[in-house]
C-alpha positions as CSV (number, residue, x, y, z in Angstrom):
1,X,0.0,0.0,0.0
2,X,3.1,2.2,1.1
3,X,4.8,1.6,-2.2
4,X,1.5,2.4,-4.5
5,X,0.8,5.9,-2.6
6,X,4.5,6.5,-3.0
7,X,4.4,5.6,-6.6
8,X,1.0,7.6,-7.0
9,X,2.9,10.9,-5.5
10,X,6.7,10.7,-7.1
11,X,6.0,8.3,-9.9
12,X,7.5,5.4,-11.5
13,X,11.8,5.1,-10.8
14,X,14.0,6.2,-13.2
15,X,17.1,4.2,-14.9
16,X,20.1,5.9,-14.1
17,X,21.1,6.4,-18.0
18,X,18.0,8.6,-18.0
19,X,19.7,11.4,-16.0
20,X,20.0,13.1,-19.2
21,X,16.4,13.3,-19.5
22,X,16.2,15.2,-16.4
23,X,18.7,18.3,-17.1
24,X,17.0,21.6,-17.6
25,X,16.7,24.1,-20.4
26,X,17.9,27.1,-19.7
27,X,13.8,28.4,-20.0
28,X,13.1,25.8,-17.5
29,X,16.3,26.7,-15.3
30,X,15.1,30.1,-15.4
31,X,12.0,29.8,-13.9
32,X,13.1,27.5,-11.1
33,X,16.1,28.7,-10.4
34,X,15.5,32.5,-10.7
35,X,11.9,32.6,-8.8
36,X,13.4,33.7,-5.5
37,X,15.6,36.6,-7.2
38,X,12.5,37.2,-9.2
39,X,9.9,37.5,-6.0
40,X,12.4,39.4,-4.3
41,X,11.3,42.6,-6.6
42,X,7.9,42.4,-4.8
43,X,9.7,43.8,-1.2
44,X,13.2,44.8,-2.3
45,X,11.9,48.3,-3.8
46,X,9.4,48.5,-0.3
47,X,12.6,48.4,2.1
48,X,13.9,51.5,0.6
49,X,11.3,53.5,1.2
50,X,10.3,52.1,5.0
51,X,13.6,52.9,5.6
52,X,13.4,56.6,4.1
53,X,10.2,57.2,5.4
54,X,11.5,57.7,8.6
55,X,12.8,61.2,7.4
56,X,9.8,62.3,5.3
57,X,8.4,61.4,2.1
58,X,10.5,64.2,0.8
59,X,13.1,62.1,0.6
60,X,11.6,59.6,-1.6
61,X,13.8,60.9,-4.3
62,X,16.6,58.9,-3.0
63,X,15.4,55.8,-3.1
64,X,16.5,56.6,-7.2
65,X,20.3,57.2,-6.5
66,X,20.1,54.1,-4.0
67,X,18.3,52.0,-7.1
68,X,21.5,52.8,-8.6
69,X,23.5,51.5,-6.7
70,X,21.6,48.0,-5.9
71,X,22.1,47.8,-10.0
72,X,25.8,48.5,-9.9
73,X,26.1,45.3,-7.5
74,X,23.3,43.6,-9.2
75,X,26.1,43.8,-11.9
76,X,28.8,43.0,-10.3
77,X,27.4,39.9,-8.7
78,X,26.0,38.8,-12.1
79,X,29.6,38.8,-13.7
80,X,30.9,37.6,-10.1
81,X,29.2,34.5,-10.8
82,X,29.3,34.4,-14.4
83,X,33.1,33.7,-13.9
84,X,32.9,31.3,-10.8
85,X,30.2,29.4,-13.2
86,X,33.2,29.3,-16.1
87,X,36.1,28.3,-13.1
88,X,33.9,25.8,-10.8
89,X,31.7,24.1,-13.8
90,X,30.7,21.2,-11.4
91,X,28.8,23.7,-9.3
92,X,28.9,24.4,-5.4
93,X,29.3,28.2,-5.8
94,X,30.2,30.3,-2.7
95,X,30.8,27.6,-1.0
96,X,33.5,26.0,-3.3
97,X,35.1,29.0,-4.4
98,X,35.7,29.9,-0.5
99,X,36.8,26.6,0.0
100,X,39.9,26.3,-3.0
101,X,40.6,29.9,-2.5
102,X,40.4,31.4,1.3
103,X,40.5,28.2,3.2
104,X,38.2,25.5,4.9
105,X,36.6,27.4,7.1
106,X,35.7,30.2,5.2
107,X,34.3,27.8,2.8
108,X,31.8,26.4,5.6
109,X,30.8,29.3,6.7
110,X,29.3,30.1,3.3
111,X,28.3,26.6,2.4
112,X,27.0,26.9,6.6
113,X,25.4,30.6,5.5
114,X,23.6,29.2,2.3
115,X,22.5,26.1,3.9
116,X,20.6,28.2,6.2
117,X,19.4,30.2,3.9
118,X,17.7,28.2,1.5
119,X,15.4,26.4,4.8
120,X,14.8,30.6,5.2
121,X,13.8,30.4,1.6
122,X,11.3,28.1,2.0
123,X,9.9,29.2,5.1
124,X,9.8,32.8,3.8
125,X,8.6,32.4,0.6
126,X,6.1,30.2,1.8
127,X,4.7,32.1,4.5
128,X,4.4,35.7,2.9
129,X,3.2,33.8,0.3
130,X,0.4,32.1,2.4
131,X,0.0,36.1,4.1
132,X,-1.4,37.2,0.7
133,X,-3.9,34.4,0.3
134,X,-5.4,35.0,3.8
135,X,-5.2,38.6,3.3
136,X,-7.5,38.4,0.4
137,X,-9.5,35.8,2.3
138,X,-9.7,36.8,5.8
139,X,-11.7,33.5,6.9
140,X,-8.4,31.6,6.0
141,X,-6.5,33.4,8.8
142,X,-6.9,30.9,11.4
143,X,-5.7,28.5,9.3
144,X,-2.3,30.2,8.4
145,X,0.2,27.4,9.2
146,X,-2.0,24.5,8.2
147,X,-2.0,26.4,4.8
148,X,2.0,27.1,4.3
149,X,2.3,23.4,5.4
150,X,0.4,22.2,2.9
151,X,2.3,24.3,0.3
152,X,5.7,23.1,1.4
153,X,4.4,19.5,1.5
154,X,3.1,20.1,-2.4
155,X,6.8,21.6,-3.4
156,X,8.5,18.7,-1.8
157,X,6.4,16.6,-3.5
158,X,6.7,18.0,-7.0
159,X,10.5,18.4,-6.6
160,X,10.9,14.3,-5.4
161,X,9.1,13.6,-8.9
162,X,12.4,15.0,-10.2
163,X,13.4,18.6,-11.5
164,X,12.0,18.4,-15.2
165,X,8.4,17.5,-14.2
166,X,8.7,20.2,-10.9
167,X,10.0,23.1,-13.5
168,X,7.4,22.1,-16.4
169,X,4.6,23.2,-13.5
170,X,6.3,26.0,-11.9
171,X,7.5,27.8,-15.3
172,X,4.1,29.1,-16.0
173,X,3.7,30.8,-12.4
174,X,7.1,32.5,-12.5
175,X,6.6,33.7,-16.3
176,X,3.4,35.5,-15.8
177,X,4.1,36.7,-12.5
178,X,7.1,38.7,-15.0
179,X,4.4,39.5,-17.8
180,X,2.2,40.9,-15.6
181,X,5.1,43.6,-14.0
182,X,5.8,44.0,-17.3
183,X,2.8,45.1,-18.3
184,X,2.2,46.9,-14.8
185,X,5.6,48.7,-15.5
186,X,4.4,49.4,-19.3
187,X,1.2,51.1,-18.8
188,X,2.7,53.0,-15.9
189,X,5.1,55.0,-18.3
190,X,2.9,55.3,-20.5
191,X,0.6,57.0,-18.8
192,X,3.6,59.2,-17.3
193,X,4.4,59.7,-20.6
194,X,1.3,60.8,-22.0
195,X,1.0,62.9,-19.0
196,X,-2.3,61.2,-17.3
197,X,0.1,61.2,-13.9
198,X,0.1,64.4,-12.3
199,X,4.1,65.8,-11.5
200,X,2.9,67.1,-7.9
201,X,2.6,63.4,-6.6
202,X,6.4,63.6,-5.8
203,X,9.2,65.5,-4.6
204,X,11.6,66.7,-7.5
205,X,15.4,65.0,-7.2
206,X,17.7,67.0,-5.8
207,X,15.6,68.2,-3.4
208,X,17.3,69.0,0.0
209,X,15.7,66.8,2.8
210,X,16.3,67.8,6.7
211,X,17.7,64.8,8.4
212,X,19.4,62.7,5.6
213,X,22.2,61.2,6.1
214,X,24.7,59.2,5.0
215,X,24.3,56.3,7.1
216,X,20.5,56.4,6.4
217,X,21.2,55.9,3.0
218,X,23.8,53.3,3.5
219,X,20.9,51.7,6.0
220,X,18.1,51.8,3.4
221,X,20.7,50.2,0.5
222,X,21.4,47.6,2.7
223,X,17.7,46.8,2.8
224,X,16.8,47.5,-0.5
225,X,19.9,45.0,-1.9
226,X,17.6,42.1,0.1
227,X,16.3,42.3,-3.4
228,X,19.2,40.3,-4.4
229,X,18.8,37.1,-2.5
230,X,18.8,34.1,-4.5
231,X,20.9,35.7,-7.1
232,X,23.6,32.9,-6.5
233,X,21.6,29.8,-6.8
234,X,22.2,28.9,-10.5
235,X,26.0,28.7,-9.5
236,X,25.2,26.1,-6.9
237,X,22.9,24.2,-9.9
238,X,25.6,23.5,-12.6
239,X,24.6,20.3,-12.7
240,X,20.9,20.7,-13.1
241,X,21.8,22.0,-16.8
242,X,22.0,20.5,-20.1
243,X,25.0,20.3,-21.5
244,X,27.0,22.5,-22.4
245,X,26.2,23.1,-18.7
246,X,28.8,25.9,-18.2
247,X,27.4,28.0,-21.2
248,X,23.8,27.1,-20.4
249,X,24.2,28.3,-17.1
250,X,26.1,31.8,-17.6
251,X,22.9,32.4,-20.3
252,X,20.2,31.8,-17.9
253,X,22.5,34.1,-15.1
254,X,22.9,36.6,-17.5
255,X,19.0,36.8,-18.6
256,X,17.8,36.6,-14.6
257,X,20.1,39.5,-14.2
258,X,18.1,41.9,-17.1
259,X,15.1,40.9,-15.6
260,X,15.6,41.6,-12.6
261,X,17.3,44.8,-13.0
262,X,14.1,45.6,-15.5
263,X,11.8,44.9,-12.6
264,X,13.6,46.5,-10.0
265,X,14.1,49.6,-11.7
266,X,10.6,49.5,-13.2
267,X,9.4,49.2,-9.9
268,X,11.3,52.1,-7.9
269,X,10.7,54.5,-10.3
270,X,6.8,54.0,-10.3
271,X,7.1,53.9,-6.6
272,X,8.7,57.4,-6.5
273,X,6.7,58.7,-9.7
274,X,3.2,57.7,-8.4
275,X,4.0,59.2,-4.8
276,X,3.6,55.8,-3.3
277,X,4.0,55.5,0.6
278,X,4.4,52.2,2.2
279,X,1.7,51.1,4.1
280,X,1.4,48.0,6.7
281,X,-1.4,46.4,5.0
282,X,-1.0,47.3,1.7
283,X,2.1,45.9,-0.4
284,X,4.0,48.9,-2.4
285,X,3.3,46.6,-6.0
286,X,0.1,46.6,-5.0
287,X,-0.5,50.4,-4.3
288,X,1.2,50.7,-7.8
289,X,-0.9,48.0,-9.8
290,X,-3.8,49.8,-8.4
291,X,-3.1,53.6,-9.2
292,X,-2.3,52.2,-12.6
293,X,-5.3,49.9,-13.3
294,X,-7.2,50.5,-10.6
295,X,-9.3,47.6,-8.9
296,X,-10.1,45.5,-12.1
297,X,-9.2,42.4,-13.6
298,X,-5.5,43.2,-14.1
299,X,-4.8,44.5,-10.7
300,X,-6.1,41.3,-9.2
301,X,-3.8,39.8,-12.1
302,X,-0.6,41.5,-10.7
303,X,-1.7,40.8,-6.7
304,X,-2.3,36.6,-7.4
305,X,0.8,36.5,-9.9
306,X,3.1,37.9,-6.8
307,X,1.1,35.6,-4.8
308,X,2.2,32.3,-6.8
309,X,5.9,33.5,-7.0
310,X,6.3,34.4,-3.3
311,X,5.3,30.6,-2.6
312,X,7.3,29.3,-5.4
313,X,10.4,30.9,-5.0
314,X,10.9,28.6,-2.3
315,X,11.3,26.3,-5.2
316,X,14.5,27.9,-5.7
317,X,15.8,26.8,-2.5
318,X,14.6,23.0,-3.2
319,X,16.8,23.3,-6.6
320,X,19.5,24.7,-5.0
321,X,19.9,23.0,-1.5
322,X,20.5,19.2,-2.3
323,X,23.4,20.2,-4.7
324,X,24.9,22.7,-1.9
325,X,24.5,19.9,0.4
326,X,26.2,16.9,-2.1
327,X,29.3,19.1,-2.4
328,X,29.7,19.3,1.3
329,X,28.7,15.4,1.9
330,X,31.7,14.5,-0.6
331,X,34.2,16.5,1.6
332,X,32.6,14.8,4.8
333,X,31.0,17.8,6.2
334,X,27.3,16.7,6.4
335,X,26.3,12.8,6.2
336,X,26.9,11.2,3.2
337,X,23.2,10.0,2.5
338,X,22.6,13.8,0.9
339,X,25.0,11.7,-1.8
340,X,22.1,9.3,-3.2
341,X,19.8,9.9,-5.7
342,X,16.3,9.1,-5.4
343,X,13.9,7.3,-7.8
344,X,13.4,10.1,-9.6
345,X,17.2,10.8,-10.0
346,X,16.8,13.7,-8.0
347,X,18.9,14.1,-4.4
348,X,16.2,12.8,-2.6
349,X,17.5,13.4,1.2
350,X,18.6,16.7,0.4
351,X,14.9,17.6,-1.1
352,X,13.4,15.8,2.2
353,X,15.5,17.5,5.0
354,X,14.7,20.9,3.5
355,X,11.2,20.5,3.4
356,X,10.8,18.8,7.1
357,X,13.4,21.9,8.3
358,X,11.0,24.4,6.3
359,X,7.9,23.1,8.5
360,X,9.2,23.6,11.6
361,X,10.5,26.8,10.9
362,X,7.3,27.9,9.9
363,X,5.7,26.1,12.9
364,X,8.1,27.7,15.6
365,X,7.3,31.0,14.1
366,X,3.3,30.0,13.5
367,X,3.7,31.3,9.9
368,X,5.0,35.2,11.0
369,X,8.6,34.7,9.5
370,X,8.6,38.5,8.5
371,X,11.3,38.9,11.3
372,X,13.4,36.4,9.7
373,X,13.7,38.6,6.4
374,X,17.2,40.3,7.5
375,X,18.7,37.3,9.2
376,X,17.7,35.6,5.5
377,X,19.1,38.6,3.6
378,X,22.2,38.5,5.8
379,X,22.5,34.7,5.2
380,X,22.8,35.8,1.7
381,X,25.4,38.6,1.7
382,X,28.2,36.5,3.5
383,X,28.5,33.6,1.2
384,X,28.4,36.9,-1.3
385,X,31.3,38.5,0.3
386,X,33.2,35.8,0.9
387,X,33.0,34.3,-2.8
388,X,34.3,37.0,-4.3
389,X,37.1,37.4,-2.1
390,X,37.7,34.0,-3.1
391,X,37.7,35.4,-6.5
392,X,40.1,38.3,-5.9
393,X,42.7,35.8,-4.2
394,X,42.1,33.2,-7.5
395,X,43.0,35.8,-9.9
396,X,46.3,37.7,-8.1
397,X,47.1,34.1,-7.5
398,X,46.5,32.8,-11.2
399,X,46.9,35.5,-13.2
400,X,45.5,34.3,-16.4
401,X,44.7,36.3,-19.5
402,X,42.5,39.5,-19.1
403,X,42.2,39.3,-15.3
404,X,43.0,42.8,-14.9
405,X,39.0,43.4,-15.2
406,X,37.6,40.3,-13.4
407,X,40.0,41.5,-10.6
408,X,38.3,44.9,-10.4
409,X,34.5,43.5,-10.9
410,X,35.7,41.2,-7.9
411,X,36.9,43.6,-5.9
412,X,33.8,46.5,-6.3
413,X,31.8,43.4,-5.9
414,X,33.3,42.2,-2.7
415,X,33.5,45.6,-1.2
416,X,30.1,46.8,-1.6
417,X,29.0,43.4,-0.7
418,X,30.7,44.1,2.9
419,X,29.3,47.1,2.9
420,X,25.9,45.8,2.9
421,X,26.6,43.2,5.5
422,X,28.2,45.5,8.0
423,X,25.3,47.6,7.6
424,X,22.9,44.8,8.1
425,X,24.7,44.1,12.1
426,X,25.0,47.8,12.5
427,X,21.0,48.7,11.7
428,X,19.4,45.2,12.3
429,X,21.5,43.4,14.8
430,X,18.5,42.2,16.9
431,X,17.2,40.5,13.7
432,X,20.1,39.3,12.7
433,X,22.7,38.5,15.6
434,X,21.3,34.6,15.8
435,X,23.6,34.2,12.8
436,X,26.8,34.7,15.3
437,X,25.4,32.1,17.1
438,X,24.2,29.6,14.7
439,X,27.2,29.6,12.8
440,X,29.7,28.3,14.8
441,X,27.6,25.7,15.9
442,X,27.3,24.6,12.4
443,X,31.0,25.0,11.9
444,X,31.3,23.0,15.0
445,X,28.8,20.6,13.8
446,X,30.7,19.9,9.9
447,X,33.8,19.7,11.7
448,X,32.7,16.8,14.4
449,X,31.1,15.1,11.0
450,X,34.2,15.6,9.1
451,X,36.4,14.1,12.3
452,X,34.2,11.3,12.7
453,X,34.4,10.2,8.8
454,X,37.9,10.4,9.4
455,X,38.0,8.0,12.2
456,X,36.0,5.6,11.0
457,X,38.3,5.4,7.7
458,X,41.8,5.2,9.8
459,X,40.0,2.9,11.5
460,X,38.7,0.7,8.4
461,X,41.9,1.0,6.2
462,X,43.2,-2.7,6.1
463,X,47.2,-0.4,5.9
464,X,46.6,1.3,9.4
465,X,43.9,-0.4,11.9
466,X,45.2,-3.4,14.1
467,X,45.0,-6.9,12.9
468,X,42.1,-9.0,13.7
469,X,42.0,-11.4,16.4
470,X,42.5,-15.0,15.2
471,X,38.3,-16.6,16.5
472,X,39.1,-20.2,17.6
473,X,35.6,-21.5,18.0
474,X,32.0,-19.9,18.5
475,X,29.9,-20.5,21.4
476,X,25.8,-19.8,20.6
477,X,23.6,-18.3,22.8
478,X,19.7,-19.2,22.2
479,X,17.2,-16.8,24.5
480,X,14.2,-18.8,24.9
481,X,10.4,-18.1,25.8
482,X,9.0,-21.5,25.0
483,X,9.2,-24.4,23.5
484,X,7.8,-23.5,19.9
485,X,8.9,-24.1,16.3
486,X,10.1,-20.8,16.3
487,X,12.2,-21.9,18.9
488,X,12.7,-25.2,17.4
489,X,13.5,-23.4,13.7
490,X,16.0,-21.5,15.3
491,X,17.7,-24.2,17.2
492,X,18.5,-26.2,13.5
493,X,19.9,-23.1,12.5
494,X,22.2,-23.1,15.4
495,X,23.1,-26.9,15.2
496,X,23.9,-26.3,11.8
497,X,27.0,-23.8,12.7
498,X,30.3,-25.0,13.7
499,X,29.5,-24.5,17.5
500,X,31.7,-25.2,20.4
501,X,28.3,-25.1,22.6
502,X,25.2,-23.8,22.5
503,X,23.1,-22.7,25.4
504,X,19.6,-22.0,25.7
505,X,18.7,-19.3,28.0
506,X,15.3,-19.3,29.9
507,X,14.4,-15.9,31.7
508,X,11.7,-17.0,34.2
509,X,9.5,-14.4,36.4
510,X,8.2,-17.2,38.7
511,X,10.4,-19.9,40.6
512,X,7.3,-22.0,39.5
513,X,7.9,-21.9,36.0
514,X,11.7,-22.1,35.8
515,X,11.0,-25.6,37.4
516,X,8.2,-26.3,34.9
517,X,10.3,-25.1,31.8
518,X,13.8,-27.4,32.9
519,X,11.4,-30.3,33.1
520,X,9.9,-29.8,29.5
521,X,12.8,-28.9,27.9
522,X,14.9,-32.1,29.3
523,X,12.5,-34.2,27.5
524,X,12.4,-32.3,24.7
525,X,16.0,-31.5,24.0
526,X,18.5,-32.9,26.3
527,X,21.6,-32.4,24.3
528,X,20.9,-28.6,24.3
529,X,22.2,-27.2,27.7
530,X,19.7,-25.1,29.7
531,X,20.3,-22.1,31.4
532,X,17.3,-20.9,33.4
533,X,17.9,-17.3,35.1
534,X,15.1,-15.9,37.4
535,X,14.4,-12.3,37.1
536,X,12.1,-11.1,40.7
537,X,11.6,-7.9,38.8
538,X,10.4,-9.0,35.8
539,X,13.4,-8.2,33.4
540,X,14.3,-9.7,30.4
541,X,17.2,-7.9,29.4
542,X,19.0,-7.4,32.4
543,X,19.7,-10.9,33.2
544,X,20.3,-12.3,30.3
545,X,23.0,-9.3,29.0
546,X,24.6,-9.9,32.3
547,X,24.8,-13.7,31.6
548,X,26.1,-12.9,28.1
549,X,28.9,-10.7,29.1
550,X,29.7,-13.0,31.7
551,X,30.0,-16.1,28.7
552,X,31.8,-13.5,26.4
553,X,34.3,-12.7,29.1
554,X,35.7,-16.4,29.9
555,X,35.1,-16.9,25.9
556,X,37.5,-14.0,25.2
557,X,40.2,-15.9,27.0
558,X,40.1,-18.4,24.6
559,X,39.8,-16.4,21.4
560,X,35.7,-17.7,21.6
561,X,32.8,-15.7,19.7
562,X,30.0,-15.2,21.5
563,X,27.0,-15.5,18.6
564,X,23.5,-14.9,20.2
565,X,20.9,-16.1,18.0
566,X,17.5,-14.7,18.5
567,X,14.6,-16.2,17.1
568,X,11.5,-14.0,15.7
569,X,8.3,-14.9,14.2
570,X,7.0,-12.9,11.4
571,X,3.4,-12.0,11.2
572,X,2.3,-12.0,7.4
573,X,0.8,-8.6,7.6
574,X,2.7,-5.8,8.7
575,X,0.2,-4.2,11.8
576,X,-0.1,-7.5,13.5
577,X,3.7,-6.6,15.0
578,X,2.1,-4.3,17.1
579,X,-0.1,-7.0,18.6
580,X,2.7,-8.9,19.8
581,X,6.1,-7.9,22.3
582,X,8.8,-6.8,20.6
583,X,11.5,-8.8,23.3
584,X,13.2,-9.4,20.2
585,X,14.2,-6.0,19.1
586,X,14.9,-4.9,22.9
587,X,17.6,-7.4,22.8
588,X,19.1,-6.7,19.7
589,X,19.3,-2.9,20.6
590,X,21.1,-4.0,23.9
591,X,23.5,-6.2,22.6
592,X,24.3,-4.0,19.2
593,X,26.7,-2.2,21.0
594,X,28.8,-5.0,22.9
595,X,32.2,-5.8,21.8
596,X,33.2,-9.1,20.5
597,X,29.3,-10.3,20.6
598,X,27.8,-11.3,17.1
599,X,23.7,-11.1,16.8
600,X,21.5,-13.0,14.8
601,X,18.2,-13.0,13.8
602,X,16.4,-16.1,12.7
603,X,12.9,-15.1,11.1
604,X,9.9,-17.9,11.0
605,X,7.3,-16.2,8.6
606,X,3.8,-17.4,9.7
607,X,1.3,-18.2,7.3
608,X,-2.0,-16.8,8.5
């Protein structure tokens, strides 16, 4: 039953010569993998001007100047990562070029920072997302974690039925949620244009504003560059392309970038044009959509457009997440099951963990993750900084033809990307100081991973580990709760191994029945050596452990194996097990960790 509702929600498994089938186009690539830059436009242009409303809306003019600059490090992240997709072609982005270029732990902090970021993603995306449904349906209010839940169960879903099939249905969201700006942005200048706007609605630039300064502007482009979040997630997904996957890539980058810097730009300049003020209940793209349409069928076009793409750019982190976390698993940082593919061919664990970490993000927060926004921008900007440091230090190092210009683009990018960080802990620091806390831990975390991987191969390696103790003979060990012909089926098994002895072990509750059992079991197996062990408080596993180790101690002295063989019936269907004592499993648990003791399991399935 398991297998067909698995089967019904992921699909049939994939050969693993179809992988092929399963890269992306760089349309497809575009939507997936560019949704959470894309959404971003929706809040990015908003930050500015909540953060220069504070000194008037005279000084809305800025928020054109600051535009600016977000654009000059839009471009110098785009040609950032356009080059680390051309020098790292097998993906892992920040975290990879950190890694080669500044050291190992710079490296996990930004594969530590983007790993964190992409469960913000989710949650994020998911929840603002799940805000504007229940905003336009205020019945659905109560129901506002239920609802994001749901959504993150139905991403994870689509994404474990492998990254073709998840882009083919999440393309068409993405693209019209950039038609309808588009058109937004379009019929806004025209009617500028054709002078249907009056020029009172905002303050001329230029205009001197009392109580500017510089660090509020440096404050409000901080916020505003949250726009940029998710702008590296095609680096991590290399992979994910058809080949040529390098080339295929640096397209897709290259066209995210125009759009978004069309949006963005669009967007501000409406903003400031039209006069708009941000509001607490009303978004800034919607004040815009409805000076320009007012409240008809397109407005309502632009408002459930933003609403799909602020749920499915958490699809970017789902794309970009199990990649991140397969370059880490193959240095030993993070377990190596985020290594396997799925049925689907997809990283199956990796899509898994992210969406069970998304729900209880969104659970601890009950849906209001609005105050995780800065901590998730932040999240963003390190792994930015750092990477094209890593960058700068690659090309003074390398030195290869024309890096004269990359080292500058590095550099402005790197700089102003620090900028923004520092003004992040300097303006937001009670949002955002958890990420001085949670990041050594996970530092602390890949490096206990990493020494435990280690350990276990020094202590594996036939070259270095100590030779193996010479076994001499085997002595069995048969816990017994009745005479039965699982007992019996196990007991042929036993006779049938090249045993100095076996004993049967009888835990009794009653001095009653230990007599009772000897007596049976002399008639019935008198070869078979008996041990009867009465426990007065009604343990099984105490006595009888304590009689193994005592056996495995005097067997040790003779180079003996001390093989406990435990015998288990089988029910034929799967929910009688809970029906029945589980003695069996308790045992094995208990004796799983004992040196030099070797546990068995004979099954006996039963027929009805």
């Amino acid at each position: 039953m398991l297998s067909s509702i698995k089967r019904f929600l992921i699909g049939r498994p994939l050969k693993s010569n179809e992988l092929g089938e399963q890269k992306l186009t760089k349309a497809k690539a575009l939507a997936i993998l560019s949704s959470d830059a894309l959404s971003s436009v929706a809040y990015g242009p908003e930050q500015i001007l909540i953060v220069l409303i504070t000194v008037g809306a005279a000084a809305f003019w800025y928020s054109i100047p600051i535009a600016v600059g977000v654009l000059v490090l839009l471009a110098a992240l785009i040609l950032s990562y356009r080059q680390i997709i051309f020098a790292y072609p097998h993906g892992g982005g920040a975290y990879v070029v950190s890694k080669q270029n500044l050291g190992k732990y710079p490296g996990l902090i930004a594969g530590g920072s983007l790993l964190v970021d992409y469960i913000l993603t989710v949650a994020v995306s998911v929840s603002a997302g799940t805000d504007a449904i229940t905003s336009a349906f205020p019945s659905l209010h109560p129901y506002n974690v239920l609802i994001a839940v749901l959504f993150v169960c139905f991403i994870t879903t689509l994404n474990l039925r492998g990254v073709t099939e998840s882009a083919s249905i999440l393309a068409y969201p993405v693209y019209l949620f950039v038609l309808a700006l588009f058109i937004m942005i379009g019929v806004g200048l025209f009617h500028i244009v054709t002078g249907q706007v009056p020029e009172g609605l905002h303050t001329p630039i230029g205009t001197p504003v009392a109580g500017i300064s510089l660090f509020l502007l440096l404050r409000a482009f901080a916020s505003g560059s949250s726009a940029l979040t998710g702008v590296e997630a095609i680096s991590n997904a290399i992979p994910n392309f058809k080949d040529p996957a390098p080339n295929n890539a640096a397209k897709t980058l290259a066209a995210m970038g125009i759009l978004l810097a069309c949006l963005f730009t669009g967007i501000v300049f409406l903003a400031y044009y039209y006069g708009i003020s941000p509001m607490p209940d009303v978004t800034v793209v919607s004040q815009i959509a409805e000076t320009t349409f007012g409240r008809n069928v397109m407005y309502f076009f632009v408002q459930g457009t933003t609403a799909l793409i602020l749920i499915l750019a958490a699809n970017t982190g789902y794309s970009a997440f199990p990649l991140l976390a397969v370059n880490l698993a193959k240095d030993k940082f993070i377990p190596r099951m985020f290594t396997v593919r799925g049925d689907r061919l997809g990283y199956s664990n990796g899509i898994i963990i992210l969406g069970v970490l998304s729900i209880l993000l969104i659970m601890a927060f009950e849906g209001k993750t609005e105050h995780l926004i800065p901590l998730y921008a932040v999240g963003v900007f390190i792994p930015f900084t750092l990477s094209q440091t890593g960058m700068i230090v690659k090309w003074n190092r390398e030195k290869p033809p024309g890096w004269l210009p990359k080292l500058i683009i590095n550099s402005t990018g790197a700089l102003i990307s620090l900028i923004v960080t520092v003004m992040f802990f300097l303006t937001k620091f009670p949002q955002v100081w958890p990420v001085l806390v949670f990041l050594p831990l996970i530092i602390y975390l890949f490096h206990r991973i990493r020494k435990h991987y280690e350990a276990v191969a020094d202590q594996l390696r036939l070259s270095t580990c100590e030779p193996s103790i010479p076994i001499d003979g085997n002595v069995i060990i048969l816990p017994v709760a009745g005479i039965t012909h699982v007992v019996e089926n196990s007991l042929n098994y036993a006779k049938t191994l090249s045993a100095h002895q076996i004993i049967a072990v009888y835990v009794a509750f009653e001095r009653e029945d230990e007599a009772v059992f000897e007596e049976k079991w002399a008639k019935w197996q008198p070869d078979v050596r008996l041990v009867t062990l009465y426990s007065p408080y009604r343990s099984i596993i105490q006595p009888l452990v304590k009689f193994i180790d005592t056996v495995q101690r005097k067997a040790s002295e003779s180079n003996f194996k001390v093989t406990v063989i435990i015998p288990q019936f089988i029910p034929r269907k799967g929910w009688h097990n809970i029906l029945h004592n589980q003695s069996g499993l308790l045992i094995r648990t208990n004796l799983l960790y004992r040196r030099n003791v070797v546990v068995t399991t004979v099954p006996f399935h039963l027929k009805k």
